[in-house]
N, C-alpha and C positions, 0 to 999 in steps of 0.2 A: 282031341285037344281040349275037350271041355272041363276034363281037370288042370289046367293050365291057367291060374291067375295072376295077373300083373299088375305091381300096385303102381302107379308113377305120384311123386308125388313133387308138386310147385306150387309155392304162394298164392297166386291167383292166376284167372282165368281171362285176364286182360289182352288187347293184341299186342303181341310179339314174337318174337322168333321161340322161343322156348316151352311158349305158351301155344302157339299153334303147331307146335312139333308134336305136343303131348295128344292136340285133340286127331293129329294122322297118326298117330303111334297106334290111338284108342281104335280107329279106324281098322288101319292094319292086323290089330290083335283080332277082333272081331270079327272080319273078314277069313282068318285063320283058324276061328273055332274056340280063339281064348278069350278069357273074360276079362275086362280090361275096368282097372278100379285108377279113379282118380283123390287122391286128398286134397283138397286146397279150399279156399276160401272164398273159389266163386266168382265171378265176372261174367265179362259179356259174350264171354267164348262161349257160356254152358251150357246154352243150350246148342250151339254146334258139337260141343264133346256127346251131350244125350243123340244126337240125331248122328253120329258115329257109333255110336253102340256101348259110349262110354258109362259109367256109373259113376256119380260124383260122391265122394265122403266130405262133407265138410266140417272142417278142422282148422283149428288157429294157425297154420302152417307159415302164416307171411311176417309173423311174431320175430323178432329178434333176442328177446328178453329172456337170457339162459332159465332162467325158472318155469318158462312157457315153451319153449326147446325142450327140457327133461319130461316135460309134461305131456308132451306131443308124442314123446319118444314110450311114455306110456299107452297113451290110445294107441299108435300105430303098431305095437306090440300085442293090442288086445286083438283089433284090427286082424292081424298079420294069422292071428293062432284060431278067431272068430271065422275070419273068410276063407280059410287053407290058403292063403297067399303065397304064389312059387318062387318069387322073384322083387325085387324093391328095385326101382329107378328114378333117383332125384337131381332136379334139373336146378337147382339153387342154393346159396350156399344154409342156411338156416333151417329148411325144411331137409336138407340132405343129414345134416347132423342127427335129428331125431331116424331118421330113417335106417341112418348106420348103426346107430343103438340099437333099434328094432331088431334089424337085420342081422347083428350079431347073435344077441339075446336069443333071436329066431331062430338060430344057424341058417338063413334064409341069404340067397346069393343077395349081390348089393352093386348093381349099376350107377356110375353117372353120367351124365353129361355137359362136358364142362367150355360152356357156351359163352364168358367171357374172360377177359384178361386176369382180371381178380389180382390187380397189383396190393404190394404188401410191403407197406410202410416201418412196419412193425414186426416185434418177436411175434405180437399175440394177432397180429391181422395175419402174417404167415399161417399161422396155427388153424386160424378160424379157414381159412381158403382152403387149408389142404385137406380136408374131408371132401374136394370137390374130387381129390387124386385117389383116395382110400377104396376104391369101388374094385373090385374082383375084376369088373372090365371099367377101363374109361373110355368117352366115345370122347375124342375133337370133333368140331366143328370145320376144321381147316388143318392143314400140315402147320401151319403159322402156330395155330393155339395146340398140335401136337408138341412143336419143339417152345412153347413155354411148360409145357407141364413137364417136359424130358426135365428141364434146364432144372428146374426147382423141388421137383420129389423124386423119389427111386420110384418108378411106376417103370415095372416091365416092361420092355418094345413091345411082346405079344400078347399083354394087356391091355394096348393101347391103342386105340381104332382109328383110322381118320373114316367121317361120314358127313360128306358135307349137306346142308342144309339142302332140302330138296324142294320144291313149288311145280305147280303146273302148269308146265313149259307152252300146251296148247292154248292156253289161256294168252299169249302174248304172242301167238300165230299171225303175223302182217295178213292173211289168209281171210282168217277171223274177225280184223276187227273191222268192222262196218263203217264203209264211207263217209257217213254222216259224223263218226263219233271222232275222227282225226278231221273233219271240217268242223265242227263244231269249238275242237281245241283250236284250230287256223284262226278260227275268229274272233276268240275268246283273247286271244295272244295276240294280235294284230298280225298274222305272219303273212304275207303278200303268196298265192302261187306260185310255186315254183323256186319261192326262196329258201336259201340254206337255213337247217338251225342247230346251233349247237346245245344241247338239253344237260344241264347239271341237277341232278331232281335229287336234293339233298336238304334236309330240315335247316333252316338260315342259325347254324351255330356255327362259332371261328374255325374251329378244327379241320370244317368239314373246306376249306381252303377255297373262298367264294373268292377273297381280296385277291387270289391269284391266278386266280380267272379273270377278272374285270385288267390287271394287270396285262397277262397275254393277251387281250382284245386290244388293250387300247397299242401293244406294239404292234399287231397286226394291222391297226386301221394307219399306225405311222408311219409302219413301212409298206404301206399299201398293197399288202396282202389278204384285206378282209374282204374285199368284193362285196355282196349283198349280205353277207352272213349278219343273222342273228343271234346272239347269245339268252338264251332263256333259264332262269332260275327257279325250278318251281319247288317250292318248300314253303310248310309254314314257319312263322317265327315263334310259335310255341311261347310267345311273352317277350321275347328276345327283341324287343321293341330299339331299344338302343342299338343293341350292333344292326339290325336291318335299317335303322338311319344313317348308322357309320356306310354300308354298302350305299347307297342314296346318295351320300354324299361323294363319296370316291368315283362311283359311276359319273354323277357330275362334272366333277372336277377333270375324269380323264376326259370329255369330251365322248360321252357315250352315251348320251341320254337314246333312247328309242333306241339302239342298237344291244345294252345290255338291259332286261326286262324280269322286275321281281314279279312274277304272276303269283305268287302263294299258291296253297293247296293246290294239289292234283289229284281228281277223285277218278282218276282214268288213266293210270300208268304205263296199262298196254297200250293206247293209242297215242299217247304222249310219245311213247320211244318210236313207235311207228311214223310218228310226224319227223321226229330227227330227222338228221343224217350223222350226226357223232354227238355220243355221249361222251361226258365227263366226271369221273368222279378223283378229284381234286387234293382229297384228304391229306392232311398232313401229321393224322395221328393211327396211332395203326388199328385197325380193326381185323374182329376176329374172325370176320366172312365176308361180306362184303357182296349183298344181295343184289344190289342195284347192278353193280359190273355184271351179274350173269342176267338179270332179267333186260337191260337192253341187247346182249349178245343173242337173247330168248326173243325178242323181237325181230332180230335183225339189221339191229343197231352197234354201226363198230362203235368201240369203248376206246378210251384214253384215261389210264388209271394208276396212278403215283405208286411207288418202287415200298409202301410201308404197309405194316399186316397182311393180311389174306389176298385183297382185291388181286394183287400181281400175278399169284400164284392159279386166280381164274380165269388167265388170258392169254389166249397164243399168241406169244408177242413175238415173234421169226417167222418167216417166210418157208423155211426148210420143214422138214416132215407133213405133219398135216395141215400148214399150213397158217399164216396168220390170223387172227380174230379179233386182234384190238394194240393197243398201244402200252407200252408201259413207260413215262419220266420222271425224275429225278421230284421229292416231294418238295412244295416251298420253291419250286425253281417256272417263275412265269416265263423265263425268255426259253426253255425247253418244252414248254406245254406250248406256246405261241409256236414254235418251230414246228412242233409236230401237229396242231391244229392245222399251218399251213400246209401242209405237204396232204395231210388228212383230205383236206377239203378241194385240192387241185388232182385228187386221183379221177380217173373216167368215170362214168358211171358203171361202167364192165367190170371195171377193178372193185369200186364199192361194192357192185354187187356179187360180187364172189367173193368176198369177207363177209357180207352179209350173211351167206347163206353157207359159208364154213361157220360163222358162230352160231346160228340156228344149231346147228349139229351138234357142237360142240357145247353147248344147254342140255340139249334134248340126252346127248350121252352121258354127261357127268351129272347134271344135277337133277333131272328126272324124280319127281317125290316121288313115285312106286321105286325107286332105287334106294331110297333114303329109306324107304320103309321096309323094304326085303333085310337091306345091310343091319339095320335095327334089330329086326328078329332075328338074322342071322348070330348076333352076338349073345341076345337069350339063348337060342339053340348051345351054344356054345359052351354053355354054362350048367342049362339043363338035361341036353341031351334028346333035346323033341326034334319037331320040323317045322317051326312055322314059317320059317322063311318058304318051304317048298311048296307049305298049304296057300301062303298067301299069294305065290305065283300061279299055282293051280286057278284058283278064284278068280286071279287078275287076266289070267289067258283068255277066257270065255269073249 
């Protein structure tokens, strides 16, 4: 497989979901026998993509300015016919442009991955998105963001992947995480032994439907269904200075002071959902994955997650088949997220804990990052006709 190269290429090297997909991609490839080239501009990722086995090319790629786009589309061309490059895969809309030129120019396959909404106001912002669909394969991130790209370009069904976003599920193993590191959180948070809490770990912006959390608290504490529970917020406010005074104020005003709690940053996510008992993710605008719903089911933490984007679609919300693993209500609707907090939080512990330990599983089966990266190379294969998906499982059995 070592004539097998793969160019991926994204703006920078920053943390996110797109950006740390490229540096398990690089992993993956590597791990497989193929040479795994990245273009981009560089960040704090790079040297995690170099200690993956990646090669960085840096390049103007995070440029918008069609004149530095046609330019790009030159080097990645030179690039392309310089490295013997088998394959192009661009995770963003700007660097994918250049890449599809390449890639034609090249007669060289052309992946992408099309990783958010990419709403289109316009003839010409249409335009500009739909090189995200142009790709020989498209990968979604979710069935959600498959049937936006159905809706809006002629992209084949059998051109069009679902692979959902993959992390490592051991990594948020209740197992795993050390005593100390969920009393350390107990403390940090003021949460009493033995007291409930309910955890919304979402960055303090409106969308993310904080107002209607503090809302179903404060009907729970009026129809006297909140018992000891506490409601905790951990996210930063990224600047967002105003609206996290707006929540300050409303938590006030319901009469929840010390029972709803802005703790800010959380530099410990696994132990955070560990310390739960129910998580919340609240959203009232759709997203196109919805990482938080599968990493506290990755802990062991039932989930409670509004009926909009992806999150729904990552949670056994029925009883029948395999079983429930979380909640799904109505988005914007506090007195339905209050109803089902209650009933949430009055289950036995026998019952919680056999939700628990169906969404463990239910993590560990779907979203699996070796699954995320087999199905990856699976769609190269697909394309080129190799095996890396079968090398990288070989590797990965050991």
């Amino acid at each position: 497989m070592s004539d097998v190269t793969i160019l991926q290429v994204v703006p920078r090297l920053e943390t996110g979901g797109s950006e740390q997909s490229t540096v398990e991609i690089a992993e993956a490839l590597t791990q497989a026998g193929a040479r795994a080239l990245v273009a981009t501009e560089g960040g704090r990722l790079a040297t995690a993509l170099e200690e993956a086995g990646g090669e960085i090319i840096e390049l103007p790629v995070a440029s918008k300015n069609p004149v530095t786009v046609l330019a790009n589309a030159r080097r990645l061309t030179r690039l392309v016919e310089e490295r013997n490059v088998t394959l192009l895969h661009a995770r963003s809309r700007a660097p994918a442009w250049s890449a599809y030129l390449a890639a034609r120019h090249t007669n060289r396959p052309f992946v992408t991955t099309y990783h958010g909404a990419y709403s289109g106001r316009s003839r010409l912002k249409t335009l500009y998105n739909s090189v995200m669909a142009r790709g020989d394969r498209v990968i979604a991130n979710s069935r959600f963001t498959a049937g936006l790209v159905s809706s809006r370009y002629p992209v084949p069904p059998e051109h069009l992947h679902v692979i959902h976003r993959g992390f490592d599920v051991s990594a948020f193993d209740p197992d795993r995480i050390a005593p100390d590191r969920i009393e350390r959180l107990r403390r940090a948070w003021g949460i009493a032994p033995g007291q409930r809490v309910v955890l919304q770990a979402a960055r303090l912006t409106r969308w993310k439907g904080h107002a209607h959390t503090i809302e179903a608290a404060r009907l729970l504490k009026a129809d006297g269904r909140l018992g000891d529970a506490v409601f905790v917020f951990a996210g930063d406010s990224q600047g967002r200075d105003e609206y996290r005074g707006e929540l300050e104020s409303e938590i006030a005003e319901a009469g929840l002071a010390g029972i709803v709690r802005l703790v800010g940053h959380c530099d410990d996510i696994p132990a955070a959902f560990t310390l739960a008992d129910i998580a919340v993710v609240a959203s009232t605008r759709a997203e196109t994955f919805g990482r938080t719903s599968i990493e506290s089911q990755a802990a062991g933490c039932p989930v409670v997650v509004t009926d909009v984007g992806a999150a729904s679609e990552n949670v056994v919300a029925e009883d029948a088949g395999d079983g429930r693993t979380g909640w799904v209500v109505p988005a914007a609707d506090s007195l339905a997220l209050a109803d089902c907090l209650a009933n949430a939080l009055t289950l036995s512990p026998q019952r919680l804990a056999e939700i628990a330990r169906r969404a463990r599983s239910h993590a560990q089966d779907h979203f699996a990052l070796r699954e995320m990266q087999r199905a990856t190379l699976a769609v190269y294969d697909e394309l080129l006709g190799t095996e890396l998906a079968r090398r990288f499982a070989s590797f990965n059995s050991f």
